[in-house]
N, CA, C and O atoms as CSV, one atom per row, in Angstrom:
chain,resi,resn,atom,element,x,y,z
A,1,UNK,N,N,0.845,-1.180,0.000
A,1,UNK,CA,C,0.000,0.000,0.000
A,1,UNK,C,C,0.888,1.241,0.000
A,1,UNK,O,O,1.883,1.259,0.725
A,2,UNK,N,N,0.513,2.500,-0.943
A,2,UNK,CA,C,1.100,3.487,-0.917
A,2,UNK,C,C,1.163,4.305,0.209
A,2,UNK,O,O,-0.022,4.425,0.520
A,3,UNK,N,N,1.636,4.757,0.780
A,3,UNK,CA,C,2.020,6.221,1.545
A,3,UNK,C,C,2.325,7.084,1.786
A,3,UNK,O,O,3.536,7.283,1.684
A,4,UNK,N,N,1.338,8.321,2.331
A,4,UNK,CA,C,2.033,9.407,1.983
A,4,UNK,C,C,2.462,10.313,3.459
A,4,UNK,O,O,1.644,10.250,4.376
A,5,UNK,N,N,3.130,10.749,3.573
A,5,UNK,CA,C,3.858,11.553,4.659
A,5,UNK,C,C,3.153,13.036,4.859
A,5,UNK,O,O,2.903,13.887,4.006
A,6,UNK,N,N,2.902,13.047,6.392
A,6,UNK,CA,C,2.225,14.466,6.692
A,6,UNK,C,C,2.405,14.652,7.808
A,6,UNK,O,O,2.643,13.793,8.657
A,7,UNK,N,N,2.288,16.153,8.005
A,7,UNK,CA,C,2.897,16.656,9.463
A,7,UNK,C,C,1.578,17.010,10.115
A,7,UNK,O,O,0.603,17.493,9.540
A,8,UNK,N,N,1.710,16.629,11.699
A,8,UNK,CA,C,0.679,16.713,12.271
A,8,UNK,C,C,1.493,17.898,13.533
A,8,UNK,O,O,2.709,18.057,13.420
A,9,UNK,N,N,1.014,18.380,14.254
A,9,UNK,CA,C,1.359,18.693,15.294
A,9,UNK,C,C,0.846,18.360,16.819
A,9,UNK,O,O,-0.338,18.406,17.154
A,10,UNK,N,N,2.090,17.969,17.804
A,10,UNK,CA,C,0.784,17.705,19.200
A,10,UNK,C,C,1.393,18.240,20.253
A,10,UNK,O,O,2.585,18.268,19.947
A,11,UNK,N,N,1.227,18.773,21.548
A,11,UNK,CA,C,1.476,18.807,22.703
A,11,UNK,C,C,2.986,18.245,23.291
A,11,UNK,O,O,2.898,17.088,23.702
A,12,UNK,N,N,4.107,18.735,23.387
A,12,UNK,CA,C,5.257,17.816,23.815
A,12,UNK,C,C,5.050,17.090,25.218
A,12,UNK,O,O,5.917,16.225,25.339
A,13,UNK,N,N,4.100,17.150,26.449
A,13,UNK,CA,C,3.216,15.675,26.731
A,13,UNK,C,C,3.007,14.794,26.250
A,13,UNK,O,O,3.490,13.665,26.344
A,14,UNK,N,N,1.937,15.379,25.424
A,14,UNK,CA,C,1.170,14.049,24.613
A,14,UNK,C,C,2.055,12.920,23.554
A,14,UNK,O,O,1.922,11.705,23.400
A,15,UNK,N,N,2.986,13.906,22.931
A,15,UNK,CA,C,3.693,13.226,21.815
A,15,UNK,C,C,4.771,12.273,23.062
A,15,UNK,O,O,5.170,11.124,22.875
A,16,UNK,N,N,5.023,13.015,24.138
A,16,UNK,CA,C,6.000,12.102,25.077
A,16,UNK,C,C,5.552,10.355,25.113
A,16,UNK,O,O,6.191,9.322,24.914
A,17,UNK,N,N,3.540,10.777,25.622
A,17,UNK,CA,C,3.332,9.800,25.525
A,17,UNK,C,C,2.764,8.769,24.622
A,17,UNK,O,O,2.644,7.624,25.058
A,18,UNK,N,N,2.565,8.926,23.952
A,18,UNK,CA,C,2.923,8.335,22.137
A,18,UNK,C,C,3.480,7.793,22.411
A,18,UNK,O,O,3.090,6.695,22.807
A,19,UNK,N,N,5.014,8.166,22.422
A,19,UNK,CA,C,6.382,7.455,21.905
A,19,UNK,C,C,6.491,6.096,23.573
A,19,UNK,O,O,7.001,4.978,23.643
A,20,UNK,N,N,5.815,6.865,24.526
A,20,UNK,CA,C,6.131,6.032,25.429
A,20,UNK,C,C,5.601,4.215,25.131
A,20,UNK,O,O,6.200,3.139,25.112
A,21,UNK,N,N,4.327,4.609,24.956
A,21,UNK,CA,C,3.275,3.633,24.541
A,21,UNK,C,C,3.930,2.675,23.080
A,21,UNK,O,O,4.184,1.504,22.801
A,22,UNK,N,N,3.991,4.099,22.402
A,22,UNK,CA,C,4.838,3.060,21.267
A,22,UNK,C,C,6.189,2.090,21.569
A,22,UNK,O,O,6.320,0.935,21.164
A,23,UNK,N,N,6.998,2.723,22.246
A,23,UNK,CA,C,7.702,1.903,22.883
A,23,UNK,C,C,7.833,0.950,23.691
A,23,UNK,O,O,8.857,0.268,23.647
A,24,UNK,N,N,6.978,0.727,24.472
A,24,UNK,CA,C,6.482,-0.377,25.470
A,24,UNK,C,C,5.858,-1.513,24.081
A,24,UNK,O,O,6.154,-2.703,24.190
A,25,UNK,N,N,5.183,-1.150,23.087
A,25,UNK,CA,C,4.442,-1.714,22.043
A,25,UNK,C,C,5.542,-2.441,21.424
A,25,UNK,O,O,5.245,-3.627,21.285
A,26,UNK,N,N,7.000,-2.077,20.899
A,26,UNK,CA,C,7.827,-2.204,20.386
A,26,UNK,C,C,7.081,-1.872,18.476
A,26,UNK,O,O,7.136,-2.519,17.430
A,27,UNK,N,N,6.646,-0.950,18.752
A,27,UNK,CA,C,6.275,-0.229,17.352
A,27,UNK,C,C,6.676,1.291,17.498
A,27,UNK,O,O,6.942,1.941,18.509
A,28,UNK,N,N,6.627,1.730,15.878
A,28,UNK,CA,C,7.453,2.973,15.869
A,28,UNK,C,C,6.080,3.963,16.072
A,28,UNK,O,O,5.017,3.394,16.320
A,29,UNK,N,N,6.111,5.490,15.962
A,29,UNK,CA,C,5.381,6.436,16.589
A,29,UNK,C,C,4.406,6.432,15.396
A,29,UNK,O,O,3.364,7.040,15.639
A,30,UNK,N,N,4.506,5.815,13.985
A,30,UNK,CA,C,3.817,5.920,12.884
A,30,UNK,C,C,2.875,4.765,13.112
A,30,UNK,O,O,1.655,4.859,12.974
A,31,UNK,N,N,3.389,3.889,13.399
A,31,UNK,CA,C,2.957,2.035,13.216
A,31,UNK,C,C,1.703,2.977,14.370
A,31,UNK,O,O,0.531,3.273,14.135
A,32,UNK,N,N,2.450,3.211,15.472
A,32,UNK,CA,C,1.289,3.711,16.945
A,32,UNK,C,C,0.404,4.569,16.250
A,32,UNK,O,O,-0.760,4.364,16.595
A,33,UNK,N,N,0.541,5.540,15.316
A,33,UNK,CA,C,-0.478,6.425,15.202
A,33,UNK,C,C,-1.210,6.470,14.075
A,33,UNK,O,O,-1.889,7.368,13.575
A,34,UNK,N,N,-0.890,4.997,13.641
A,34,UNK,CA,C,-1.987,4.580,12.113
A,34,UNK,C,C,-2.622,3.729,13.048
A,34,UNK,O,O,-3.807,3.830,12.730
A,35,UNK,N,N,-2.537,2.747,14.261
A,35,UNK,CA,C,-3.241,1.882,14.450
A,35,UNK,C,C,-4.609,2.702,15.615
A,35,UNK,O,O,-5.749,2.345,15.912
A,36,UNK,N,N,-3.622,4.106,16.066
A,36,UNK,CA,C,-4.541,4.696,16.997
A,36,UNK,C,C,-5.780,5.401,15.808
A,36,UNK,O,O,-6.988,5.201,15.941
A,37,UNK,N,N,-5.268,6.102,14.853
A,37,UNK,CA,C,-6.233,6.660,13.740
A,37,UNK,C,C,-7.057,5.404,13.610
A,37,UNK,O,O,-8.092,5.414,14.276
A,38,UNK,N,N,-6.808,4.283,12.866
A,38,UNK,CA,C,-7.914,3.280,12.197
A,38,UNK,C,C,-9.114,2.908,13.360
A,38,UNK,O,O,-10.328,2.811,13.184
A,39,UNK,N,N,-8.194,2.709,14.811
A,39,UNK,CA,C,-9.560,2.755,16.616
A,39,UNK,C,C,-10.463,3.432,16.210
A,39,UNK,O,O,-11.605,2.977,16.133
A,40,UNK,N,N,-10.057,5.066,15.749
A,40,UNK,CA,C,-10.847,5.908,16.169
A,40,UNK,C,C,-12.010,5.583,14.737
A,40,UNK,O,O,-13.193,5.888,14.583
A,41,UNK,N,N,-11.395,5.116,14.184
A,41,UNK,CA,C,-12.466,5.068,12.575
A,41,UNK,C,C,-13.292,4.200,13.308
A,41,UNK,O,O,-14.303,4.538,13.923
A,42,UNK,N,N,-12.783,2.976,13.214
A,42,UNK,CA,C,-14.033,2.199,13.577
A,42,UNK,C,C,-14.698,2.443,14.430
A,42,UNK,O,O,-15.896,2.282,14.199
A,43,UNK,N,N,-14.364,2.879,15.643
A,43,UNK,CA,C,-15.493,3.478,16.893
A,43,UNK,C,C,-15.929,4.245,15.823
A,43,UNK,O,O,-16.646,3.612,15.048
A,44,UNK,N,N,-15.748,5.290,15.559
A,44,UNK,CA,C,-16.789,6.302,15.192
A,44,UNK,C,C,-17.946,5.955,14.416
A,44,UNK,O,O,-19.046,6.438,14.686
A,45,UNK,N,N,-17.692,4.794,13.052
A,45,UNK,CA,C,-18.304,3.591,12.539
A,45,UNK,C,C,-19.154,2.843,13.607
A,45,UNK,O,O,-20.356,3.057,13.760
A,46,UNK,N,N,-18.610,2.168,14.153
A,46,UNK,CA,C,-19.535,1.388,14.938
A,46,UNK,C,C,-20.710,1.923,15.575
A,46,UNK,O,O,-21.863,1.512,15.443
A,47,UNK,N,N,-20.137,3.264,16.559
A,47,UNK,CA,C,-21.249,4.453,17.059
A,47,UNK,C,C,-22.098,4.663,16.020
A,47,UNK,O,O,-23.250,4.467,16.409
A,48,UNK,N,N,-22.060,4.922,15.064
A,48,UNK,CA,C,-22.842,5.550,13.748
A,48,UNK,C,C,-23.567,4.209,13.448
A,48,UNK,O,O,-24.597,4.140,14.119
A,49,UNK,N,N,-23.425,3.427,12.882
A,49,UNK,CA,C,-23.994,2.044,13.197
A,49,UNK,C,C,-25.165,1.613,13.889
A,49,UNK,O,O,-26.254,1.228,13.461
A,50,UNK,N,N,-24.495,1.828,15.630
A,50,UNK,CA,C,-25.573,2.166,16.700
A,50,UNK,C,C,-26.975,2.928,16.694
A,50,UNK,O,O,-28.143,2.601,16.907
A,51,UNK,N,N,-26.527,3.713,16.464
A,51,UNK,CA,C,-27.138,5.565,16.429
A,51,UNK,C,C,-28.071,5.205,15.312
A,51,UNK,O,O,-29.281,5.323,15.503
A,52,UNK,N,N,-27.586,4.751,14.096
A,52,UNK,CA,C,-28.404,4.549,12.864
A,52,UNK,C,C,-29.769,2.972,13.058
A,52,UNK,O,O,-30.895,3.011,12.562
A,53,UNK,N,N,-29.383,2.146,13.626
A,53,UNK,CA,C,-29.929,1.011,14.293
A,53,UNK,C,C,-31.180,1.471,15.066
A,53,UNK,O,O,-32.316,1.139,14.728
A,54,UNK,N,N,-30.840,2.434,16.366
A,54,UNK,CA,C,-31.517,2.944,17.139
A,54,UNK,C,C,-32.855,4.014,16.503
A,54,UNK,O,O,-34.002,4.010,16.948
A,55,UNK,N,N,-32.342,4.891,15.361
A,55,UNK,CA,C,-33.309,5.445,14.518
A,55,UNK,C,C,-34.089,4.604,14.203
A,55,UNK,O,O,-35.199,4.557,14.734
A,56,UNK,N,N,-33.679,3.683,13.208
A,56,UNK,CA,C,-34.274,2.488,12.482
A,56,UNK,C,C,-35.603,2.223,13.621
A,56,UNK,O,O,-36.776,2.519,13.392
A,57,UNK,N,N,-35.269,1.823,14.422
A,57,UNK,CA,C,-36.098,1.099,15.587
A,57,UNK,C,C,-37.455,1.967,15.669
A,57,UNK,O,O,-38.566,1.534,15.366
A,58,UNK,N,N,-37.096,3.616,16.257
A,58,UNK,CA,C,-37.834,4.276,17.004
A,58,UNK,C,C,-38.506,4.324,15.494
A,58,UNK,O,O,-39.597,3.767,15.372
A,59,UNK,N,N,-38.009,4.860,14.519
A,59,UNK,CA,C,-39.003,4.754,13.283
A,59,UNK,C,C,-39.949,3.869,13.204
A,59,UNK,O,O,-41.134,4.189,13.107
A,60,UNK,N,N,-39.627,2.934,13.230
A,60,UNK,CA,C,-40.465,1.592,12.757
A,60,UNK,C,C,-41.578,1.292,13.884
A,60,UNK,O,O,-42.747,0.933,13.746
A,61,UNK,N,N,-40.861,1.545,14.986
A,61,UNK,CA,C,-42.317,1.920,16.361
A,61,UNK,C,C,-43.586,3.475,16.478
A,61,UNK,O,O,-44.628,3.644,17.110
A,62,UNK,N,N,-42.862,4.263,15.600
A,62,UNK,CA,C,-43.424,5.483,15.845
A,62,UNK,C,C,-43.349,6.047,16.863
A,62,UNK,O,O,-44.285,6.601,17.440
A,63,UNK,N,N,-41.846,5.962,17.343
A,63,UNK,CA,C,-41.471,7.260,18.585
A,63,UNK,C,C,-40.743,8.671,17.954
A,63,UNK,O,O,-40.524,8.945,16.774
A,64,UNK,N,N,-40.557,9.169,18.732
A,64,UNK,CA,C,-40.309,10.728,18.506
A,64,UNK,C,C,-39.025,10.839,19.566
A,64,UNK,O,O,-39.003,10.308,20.676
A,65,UNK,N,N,-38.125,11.521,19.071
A,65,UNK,CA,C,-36.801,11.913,19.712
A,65,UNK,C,C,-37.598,12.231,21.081
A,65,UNK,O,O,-36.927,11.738,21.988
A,66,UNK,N,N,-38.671,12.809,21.566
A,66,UNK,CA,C,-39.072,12.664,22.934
A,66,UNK,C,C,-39.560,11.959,23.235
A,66,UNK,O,O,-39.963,12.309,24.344
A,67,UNK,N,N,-39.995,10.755,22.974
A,67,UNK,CA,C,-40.212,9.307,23.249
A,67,UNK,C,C,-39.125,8.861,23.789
A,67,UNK,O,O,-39.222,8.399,24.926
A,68,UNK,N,N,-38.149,8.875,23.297
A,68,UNK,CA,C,-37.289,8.252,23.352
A,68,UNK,C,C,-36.676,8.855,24.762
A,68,UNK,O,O,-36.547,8.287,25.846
A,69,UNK,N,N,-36.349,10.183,24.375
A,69,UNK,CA,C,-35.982,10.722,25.884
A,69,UNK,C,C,-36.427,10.480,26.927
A,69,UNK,O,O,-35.732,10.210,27.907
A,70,UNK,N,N,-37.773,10.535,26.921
A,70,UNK,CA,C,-39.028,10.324,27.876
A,70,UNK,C,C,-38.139,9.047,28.472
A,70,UNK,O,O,-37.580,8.878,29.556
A,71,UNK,N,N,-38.265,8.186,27.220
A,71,UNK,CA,C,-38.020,6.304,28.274
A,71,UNK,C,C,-36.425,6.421,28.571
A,71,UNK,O,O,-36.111,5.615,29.446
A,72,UNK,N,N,-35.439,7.110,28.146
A,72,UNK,CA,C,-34.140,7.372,28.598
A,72,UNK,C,C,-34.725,7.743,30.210
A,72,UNK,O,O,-34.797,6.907,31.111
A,73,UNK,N,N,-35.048,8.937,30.311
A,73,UNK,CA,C,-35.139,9.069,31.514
A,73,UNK,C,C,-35.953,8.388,32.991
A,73,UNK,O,O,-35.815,8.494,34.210
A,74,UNK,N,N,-36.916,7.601,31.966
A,74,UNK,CA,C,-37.844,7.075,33.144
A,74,UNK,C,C,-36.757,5.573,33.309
A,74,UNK,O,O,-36.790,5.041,34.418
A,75,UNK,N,N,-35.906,4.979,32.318
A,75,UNK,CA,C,-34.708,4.012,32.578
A,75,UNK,C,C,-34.233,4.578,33.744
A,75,UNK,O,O,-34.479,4.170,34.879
A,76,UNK,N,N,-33.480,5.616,33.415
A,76,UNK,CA,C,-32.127,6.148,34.802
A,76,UNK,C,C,-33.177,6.095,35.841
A,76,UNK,O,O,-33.187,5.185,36.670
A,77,UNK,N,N,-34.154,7.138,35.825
A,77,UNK,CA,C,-34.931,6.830,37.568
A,77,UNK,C,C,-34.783,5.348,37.890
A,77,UNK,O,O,-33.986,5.156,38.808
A,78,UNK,N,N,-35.362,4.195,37.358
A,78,UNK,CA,C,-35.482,3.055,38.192
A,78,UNK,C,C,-33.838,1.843,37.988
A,78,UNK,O,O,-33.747,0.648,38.270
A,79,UNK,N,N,-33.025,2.571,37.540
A,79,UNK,CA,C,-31.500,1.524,37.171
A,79,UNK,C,C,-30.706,2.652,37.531
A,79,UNK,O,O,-29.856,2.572,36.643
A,80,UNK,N,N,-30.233,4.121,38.533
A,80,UNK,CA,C,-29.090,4.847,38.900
A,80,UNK,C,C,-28.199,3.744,38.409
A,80,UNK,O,O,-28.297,2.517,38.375
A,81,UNK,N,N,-27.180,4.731,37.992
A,81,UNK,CA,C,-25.511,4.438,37.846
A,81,UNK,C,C,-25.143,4.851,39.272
A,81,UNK,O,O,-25.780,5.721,39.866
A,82,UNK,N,N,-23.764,4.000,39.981
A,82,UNK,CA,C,-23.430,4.454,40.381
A,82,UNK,C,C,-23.402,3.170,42.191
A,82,UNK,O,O,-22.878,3.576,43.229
């Protein structure tokens, strides 16, 4: 696969800990920050997924974004986190 090279900029923290992580990994700061980029794809995918699933649903029942809230909230009253 081709590649192309680009400059990012970060925090000299953050990039500390990059390299730390990458190093404990025994991968380089690129290998670490293509595999941390592709995480974030798929979460964001998967969420969207979710989110799109969950529409699907309330559609097909005939709820309304306050339906939905409604039973979000009457959930938390009787199941607290915590």
């Amino acid at each position: 696969m081709r590649t192309v090279t680009v400059n990012v900029a970060f925090q000299k923290d953050l990039l500390r800990e990059i390299d730390q992580l990458a190093g404990r990994e025994s991968r380089s700061r690129s290998e670490f920050l293509r595999e941390a980029a592709r995480a974030y794809i798929e979460r964001k995918r998967r969420w969207s997924d979710i989110f799109e699933l969950g529409r699907g649903m309330a559609e097909a029942k005939g709820l309304t974004p306050d339906d939905v809230a409604s039973e979000i909230r009457a959930h938390r009253k009787t199941n607290p986190v915590g």
